[in-house]
C-alpha positions as CSV (number, residue, x, y, z in Angstrom):
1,X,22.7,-21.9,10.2
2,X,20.9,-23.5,13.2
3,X,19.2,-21.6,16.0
4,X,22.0,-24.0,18.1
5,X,24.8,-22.7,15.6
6,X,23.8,-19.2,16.9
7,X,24.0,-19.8,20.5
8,X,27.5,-21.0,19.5
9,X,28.2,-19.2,16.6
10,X,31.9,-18.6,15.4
11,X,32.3,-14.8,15.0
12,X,31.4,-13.0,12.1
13,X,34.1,-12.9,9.7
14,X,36.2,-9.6,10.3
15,X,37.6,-8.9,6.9
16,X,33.9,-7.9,5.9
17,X,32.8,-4.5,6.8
18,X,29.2,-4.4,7.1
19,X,27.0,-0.3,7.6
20,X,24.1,1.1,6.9
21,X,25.2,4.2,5.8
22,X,26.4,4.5,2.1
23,X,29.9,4.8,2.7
24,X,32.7,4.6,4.6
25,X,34.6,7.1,5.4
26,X,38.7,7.5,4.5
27,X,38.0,4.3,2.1
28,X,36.3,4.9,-1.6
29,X,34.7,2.0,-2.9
30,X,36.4,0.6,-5.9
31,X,33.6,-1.6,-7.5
32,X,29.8,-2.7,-6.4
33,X,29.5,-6.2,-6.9
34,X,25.9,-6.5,-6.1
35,X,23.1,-7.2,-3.5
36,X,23.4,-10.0,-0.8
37,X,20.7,-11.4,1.3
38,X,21.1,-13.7,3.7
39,X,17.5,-15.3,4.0
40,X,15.6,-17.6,7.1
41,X,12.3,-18.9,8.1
42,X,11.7,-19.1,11.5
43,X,8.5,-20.0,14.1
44,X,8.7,-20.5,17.8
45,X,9.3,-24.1,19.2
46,X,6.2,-25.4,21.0
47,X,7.2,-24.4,24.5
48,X,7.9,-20.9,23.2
49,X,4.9,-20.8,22.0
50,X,2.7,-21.9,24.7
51,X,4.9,-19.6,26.9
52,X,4.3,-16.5,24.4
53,X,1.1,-17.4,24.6
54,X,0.3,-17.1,27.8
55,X,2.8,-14.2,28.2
56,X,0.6,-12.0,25.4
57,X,-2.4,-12.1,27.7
58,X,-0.9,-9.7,30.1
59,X,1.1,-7.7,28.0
60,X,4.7,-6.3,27.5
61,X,8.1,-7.9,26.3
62,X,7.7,-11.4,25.3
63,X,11.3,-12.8,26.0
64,X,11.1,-16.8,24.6
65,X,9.3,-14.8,21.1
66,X,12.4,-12.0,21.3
67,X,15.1,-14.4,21.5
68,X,13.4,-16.4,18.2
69,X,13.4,-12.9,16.6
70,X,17.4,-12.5,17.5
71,X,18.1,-15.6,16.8
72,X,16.7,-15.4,13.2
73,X,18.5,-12.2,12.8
74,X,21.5,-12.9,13.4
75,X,21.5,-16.2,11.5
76,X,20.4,-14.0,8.5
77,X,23.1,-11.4,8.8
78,X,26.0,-14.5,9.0
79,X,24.6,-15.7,5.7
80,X,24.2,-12.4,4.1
81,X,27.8,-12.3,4.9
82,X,28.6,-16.0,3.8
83,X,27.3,-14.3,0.4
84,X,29.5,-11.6,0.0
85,X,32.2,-13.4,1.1
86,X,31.6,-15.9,-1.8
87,X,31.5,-12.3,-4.2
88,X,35.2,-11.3,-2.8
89,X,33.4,-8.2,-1.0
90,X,35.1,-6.8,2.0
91,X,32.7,-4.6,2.5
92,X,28.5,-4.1,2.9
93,X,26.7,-1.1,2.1
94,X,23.4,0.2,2.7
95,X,22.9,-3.1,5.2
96,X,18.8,-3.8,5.9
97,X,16.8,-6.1,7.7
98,X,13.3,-7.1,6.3
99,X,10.7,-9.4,7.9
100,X,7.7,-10.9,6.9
101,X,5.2,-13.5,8.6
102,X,5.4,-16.4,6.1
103,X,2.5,-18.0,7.1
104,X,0.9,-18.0,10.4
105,X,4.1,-18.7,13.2
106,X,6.6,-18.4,11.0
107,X,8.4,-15.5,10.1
108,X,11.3,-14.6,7.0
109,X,13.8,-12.0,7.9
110,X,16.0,-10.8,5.6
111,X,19.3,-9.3,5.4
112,X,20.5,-7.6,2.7
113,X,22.7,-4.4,1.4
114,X,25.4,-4.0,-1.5
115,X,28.4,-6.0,-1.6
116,X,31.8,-3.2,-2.8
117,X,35.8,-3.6,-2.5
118,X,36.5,-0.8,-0.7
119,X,39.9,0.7,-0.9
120,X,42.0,3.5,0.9
């Protein structure tokens, strides 16, 4: 998924129930079919950068480096759900997000949780 693809990003798929909690409550869940991630590397372009740059000296929210952190994100939760799609999950459990600085200027995020059929 492109930064691009996000800005214009069909919806998430609705048949997949994604929390962070452990369960769902009035459904029982009927069989764990494992982890998914949905894993991207991301750095600023250059004109984010030299904005952030200059935007660090004085402090506070750095808009052009938030919307590169969003913009990972959510390209990382439509994979992890791309994933457990592919596993016939329609739900996520125990959903995360994870992020590490991959080298200097880039950063992985990860999503990830437990892909289950849930049923009534």
């Amino acid at each position: 998924m492109s930064e691009a693809g996000y800005r214009g990003a069909p919806a998430a798929p609705s048949t997949v129930l994604v929390t962070t909690s452990n369960e769902v409550v009035g459904y029982r869940i009927a069989a764990y079919l494992g982890v998914v991630r949905g894993v991207v590397v991301r750095s600023p372009s250059i004109g984010q950068g030299l904005v952030g740059a200059f935007k660090s000296i004085g402090g506070g929210n750095i808009e052009e480096w938030a919307q590169v952190c969003d913009a990972a994100r959510q390209d990382a939760y439509l994979r992890m759900l791309h994933h457990a799609e592919q596993l016939g999950a329609n739900a996520i459990i125990a959903m995360r997000y994870d992020a590490t600085e991959f080298m200097q200027g880039a950063t992985e995020v990860l999503a990830y949780g437990t892909a289950v059929r849930l049923e009534r």
